[in-house]
C-alpha positions in Angstrom: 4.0 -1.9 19.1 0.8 -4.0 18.7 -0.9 -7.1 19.4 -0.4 -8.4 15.4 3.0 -7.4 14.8 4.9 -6.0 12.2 7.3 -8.7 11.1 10.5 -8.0 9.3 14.4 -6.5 10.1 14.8 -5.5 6.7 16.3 -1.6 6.4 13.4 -0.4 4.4 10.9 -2.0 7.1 12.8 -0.6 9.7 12.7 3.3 8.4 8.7 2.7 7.9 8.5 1.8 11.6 10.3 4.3 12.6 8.0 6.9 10.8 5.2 5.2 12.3 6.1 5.7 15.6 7.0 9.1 15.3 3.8 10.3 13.6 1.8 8.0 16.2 2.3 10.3 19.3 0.6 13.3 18.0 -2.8 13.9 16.8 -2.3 14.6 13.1 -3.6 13.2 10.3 -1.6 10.5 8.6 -1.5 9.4 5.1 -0.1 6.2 4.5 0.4 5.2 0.6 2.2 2.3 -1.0 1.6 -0.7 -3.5 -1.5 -3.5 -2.8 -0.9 -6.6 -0.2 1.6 -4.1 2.0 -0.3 -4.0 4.9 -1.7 -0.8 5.4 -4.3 -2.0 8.0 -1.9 -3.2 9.9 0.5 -0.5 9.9 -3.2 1.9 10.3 -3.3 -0.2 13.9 0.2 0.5 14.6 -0.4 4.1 14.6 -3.3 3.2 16.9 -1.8 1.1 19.2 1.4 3.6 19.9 -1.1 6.8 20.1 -2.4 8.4 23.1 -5.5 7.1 21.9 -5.0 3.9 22.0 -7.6 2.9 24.6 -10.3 3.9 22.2 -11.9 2.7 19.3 -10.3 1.8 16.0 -12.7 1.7 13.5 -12.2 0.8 9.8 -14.1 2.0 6.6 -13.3 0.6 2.8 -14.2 3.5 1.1 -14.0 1.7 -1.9 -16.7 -0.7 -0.9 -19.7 1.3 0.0 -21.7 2.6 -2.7 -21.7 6.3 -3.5 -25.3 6.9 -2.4 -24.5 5.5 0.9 -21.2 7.0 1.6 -22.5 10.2 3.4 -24.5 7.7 5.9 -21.9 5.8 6.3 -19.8 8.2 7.4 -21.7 11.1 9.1 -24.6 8.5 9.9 -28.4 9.8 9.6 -31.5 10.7 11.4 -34.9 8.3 11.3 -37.1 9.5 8.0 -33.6 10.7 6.5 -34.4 9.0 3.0 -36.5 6.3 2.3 -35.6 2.9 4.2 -33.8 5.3 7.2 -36.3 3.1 9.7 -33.8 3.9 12.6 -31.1 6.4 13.5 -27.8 5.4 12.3 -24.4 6.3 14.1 -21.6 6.9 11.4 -18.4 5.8 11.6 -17.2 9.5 12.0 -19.3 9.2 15.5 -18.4 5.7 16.2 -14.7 6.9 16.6 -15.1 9.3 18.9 -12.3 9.2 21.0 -10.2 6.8 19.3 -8.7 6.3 15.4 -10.8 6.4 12.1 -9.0 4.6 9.3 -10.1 5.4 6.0 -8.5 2.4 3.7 -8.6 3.0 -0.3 -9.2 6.9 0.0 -8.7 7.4 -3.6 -12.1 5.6 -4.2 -14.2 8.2 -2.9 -16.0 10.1 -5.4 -15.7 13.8 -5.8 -19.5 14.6 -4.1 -18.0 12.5 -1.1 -14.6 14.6 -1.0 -16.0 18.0 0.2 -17.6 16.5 2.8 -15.0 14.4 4.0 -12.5 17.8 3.9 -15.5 19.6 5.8 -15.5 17.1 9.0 -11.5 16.9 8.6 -11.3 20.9 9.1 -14.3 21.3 11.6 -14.0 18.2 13.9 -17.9 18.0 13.2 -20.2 15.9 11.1 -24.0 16.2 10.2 -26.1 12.9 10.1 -28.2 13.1 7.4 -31.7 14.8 7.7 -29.8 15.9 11.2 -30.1 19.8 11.7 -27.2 20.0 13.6 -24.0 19.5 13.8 -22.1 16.5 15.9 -18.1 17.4 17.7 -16.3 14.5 17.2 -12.6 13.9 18.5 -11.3 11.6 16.1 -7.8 10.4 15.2 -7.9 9.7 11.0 -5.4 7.6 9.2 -6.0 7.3 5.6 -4.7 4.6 3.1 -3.9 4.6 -0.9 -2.4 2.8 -2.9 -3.0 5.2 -6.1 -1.2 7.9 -6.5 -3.3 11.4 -5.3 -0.8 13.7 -7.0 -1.5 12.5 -10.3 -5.3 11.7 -9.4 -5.2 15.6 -8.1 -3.5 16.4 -11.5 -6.5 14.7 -13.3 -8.9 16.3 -11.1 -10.5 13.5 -10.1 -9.0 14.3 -6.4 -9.4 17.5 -4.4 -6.4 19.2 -3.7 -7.7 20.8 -0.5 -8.4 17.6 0.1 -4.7 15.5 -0.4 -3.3 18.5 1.5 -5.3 18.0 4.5 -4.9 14.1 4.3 -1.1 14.1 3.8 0.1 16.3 7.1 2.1 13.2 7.9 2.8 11.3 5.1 4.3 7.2 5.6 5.5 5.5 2.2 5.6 1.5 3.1 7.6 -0.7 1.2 7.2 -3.4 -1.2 8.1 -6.3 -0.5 10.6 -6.9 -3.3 12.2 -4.5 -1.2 12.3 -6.1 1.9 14.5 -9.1 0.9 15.4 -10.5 4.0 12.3 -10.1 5.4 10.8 -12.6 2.6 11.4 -16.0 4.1 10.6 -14.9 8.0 7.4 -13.5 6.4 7.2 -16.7 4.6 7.9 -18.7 8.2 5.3 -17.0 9.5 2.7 -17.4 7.1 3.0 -21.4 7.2 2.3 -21.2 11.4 -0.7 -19.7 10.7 -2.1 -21.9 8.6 -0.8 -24.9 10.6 -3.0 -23.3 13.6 -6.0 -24.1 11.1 -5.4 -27.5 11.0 -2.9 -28.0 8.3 0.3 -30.1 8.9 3.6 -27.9 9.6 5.9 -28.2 7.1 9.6 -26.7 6.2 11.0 -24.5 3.0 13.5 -26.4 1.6 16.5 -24.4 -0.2 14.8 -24.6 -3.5 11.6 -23.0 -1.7 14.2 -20.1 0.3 16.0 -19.0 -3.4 12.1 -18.8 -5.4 10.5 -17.0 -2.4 13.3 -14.6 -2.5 14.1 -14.2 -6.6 10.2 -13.3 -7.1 9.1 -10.1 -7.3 5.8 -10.2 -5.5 3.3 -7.8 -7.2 0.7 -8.6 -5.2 2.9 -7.9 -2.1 2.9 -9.7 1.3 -1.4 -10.6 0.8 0.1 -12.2 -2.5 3.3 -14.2 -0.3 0.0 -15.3 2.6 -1.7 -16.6 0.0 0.7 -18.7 -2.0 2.0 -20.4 1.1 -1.5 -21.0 2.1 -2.0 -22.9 -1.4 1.0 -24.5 -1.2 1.4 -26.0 2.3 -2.6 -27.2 2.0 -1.8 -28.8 -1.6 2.0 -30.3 -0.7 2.6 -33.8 0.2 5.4 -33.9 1.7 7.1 -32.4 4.9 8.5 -29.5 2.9 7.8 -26.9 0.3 10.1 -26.7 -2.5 9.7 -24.6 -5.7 8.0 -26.5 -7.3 5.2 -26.3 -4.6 5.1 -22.5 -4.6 4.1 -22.6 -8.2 6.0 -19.2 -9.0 7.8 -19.7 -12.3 5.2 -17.9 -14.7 4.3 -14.9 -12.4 7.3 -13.1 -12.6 5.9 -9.4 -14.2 7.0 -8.9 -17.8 8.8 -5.7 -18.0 10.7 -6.8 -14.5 12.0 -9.7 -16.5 12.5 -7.6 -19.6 14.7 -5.7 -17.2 16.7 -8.5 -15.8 17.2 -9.9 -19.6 18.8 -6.1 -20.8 21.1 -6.3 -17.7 22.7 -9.7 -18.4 23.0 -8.8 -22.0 24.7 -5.4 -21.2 27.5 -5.9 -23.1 25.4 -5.9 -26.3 22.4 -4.1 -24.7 23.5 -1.2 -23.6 24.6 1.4 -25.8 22.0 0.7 -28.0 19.1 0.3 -25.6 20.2 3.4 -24.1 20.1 5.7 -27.2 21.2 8.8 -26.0 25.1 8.5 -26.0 28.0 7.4 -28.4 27.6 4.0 -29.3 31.4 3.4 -29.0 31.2 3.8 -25.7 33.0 1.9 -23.0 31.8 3.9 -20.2 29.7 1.5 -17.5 28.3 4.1 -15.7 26.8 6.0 -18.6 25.6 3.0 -20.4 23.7 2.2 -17.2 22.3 5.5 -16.6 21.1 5.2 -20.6 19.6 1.7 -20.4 18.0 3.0 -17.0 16.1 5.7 -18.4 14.7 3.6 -21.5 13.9 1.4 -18.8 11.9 4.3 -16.7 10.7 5.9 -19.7 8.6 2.2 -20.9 7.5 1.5 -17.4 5.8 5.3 -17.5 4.6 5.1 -21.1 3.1 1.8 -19.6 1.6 3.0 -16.6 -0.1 5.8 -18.7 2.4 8.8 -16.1 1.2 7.3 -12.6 4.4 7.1 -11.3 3.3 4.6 -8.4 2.6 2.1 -11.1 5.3 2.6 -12.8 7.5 2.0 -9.7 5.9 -1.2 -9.0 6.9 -2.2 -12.5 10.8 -1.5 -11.9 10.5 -3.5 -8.6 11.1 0.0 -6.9 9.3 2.5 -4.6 7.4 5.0 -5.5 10.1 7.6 -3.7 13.0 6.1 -5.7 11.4 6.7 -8.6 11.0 10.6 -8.1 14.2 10.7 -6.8 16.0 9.1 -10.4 13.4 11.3 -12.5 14.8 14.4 -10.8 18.3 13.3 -11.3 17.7 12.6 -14.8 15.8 16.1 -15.4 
């Protein structure tokens, strides 16, 4: 699909592909959403790269990394005298596009004052540099990325409604990569070739190395896996990586192991952990579905209601989430 690809055969991997290359062929705007570290960029590219638009431009903008007094030139771009320091015209990224893909990464950063301006050149297809007099056409593909969650931000107000609406025509939810088990180790694999390339020595996961890399939850997602092979094949001494070399014993998020500990207790656990049935009960199923909701209950009084957080805290997705909070309704 691309020149960097996407690695991975796991079944959650292989239904986010799949959306991605059936909202690639049209010209829609696509909203792509899912925990830090899951490689949004690359999957933005990947919509690229399959588009009819592929032979232009794919330009990236960190919307969380400009500051708010520069956003509108950064985007729109601006005229020479526009505001003190404006020396030169400036082309915006809006403009730079033209003709290829815009891919705004950490969308739920941009202030408000920013918002109506973005929905404007969304709706119009035209941008105004500032100081400009007149509006610019621009024929731009744009793929936006989040990992905070715009229904509750929208809830709060402190994201435009027209706005999400317009963003999320085509809406792709990637997964974690505690959900992409078997895709851990190949990721893993991976990681340690490229850092051979930059001059480190190539080295092996031995079994120890396999079960740790596959028992952690990785919070931090695949940027988190890249980075603790990168520590750990530059710091090792030997010709392989065990677990001891991936240093991930301590890591392990608190309420996921909170969760793990209630589930190997469940014969005591259960009933009352789950408070809401007979406490006599021998019934596995219920008991489960109790000690469940406690679970889903703490992880949302933790996460102060934003449900993508709290999903990241039950090792789930933000999807499966909604779906066992409408069962439980």
């Amino acid at each position: 699909m691309c020149a960097n690809p996407i690695l991975g055969e796991s079944a959650p991997l292989r239904r986010a592909l799949d959306m991605i290359r059936r909202v690639s062929l049209c010209g829609s705007t696509v909203l792509l959403t899912g925990e830090t570290g899951t490689g949004k960029e690359l999957f933005a590219r990947a919509v690229h790269d399959a588009s009819p638009v592929a032979d232009g431009p794919f330009i990236t903008v960190n919307c969380a990394a400009i500051p708010e007094h520069l956003i509108e030139s950064e985007l729109f771009g601006h005229v020479r005298g526009a505001f003190t320091g404006a020396s030169d015209k400036r082309l915006g990224r809006f403009a730079a596009a033209h003709g290829g893909t815009l891919f705004l990464d950490e969308i739920g950063e941009l202030p408000v004052a920013a918002q109506a301006k973005l929905l404007r050149a969304l709706e119009q297809r035209t941008v105004c540099p500032v100081g400009a007099d007149n509006d610019v056409a621009v024929d731009v593909r744009v793929v936006a990325a989040t990992n905070r969650d715009l229904e509750d931000m929208v809830a709060r107000g402190t994201f435009r409604a027209d706005l999400f609406f317009r963003l999320s025509v085509l809406p792709v939810e990637l997964p974690p990569l505690r959900a992409r088990g078997e895709d851990i180790v190949l990721l893993a694999e991976a990681a340690i070739r490229r850092v051979a390339k930059r001059g480190a020595r190539m080295v092996d996961l031995d079994a120890s190395a396999r079960t740790a890399l596959k028992m952690y939850l990785w919070p931090g997602n695949v940027r988190e896996l890249n980075h603790v092979i990168e520590r750990a094949v530059v710091l090792c001494d030997g010709p392989t990586l065990s677990a001891s070399d991936l240093r991930l014993g301590s890591k392990q998020p608190a309420l996921a192991i909170a969760s793990i500990a209630a589930v190997t207790e469940l014969p005591v656990a259960t009933a009352a952990a789950a408070n809401d049935h007979d406490e006599d009960t021998l019934d596995l199923r219920t008991a489960l579905d109790g000690l469940e909701r406690r679970l889903i209950r703490q992880a949302l009084e933790r996460a102060h209601g934003n449900r993508t957080e709290a999903a990241a805290l039950l090792g789930l997705n933000r999807t499966t989430l909604v779906e066992k909070l409408r069962r439980y309704a």
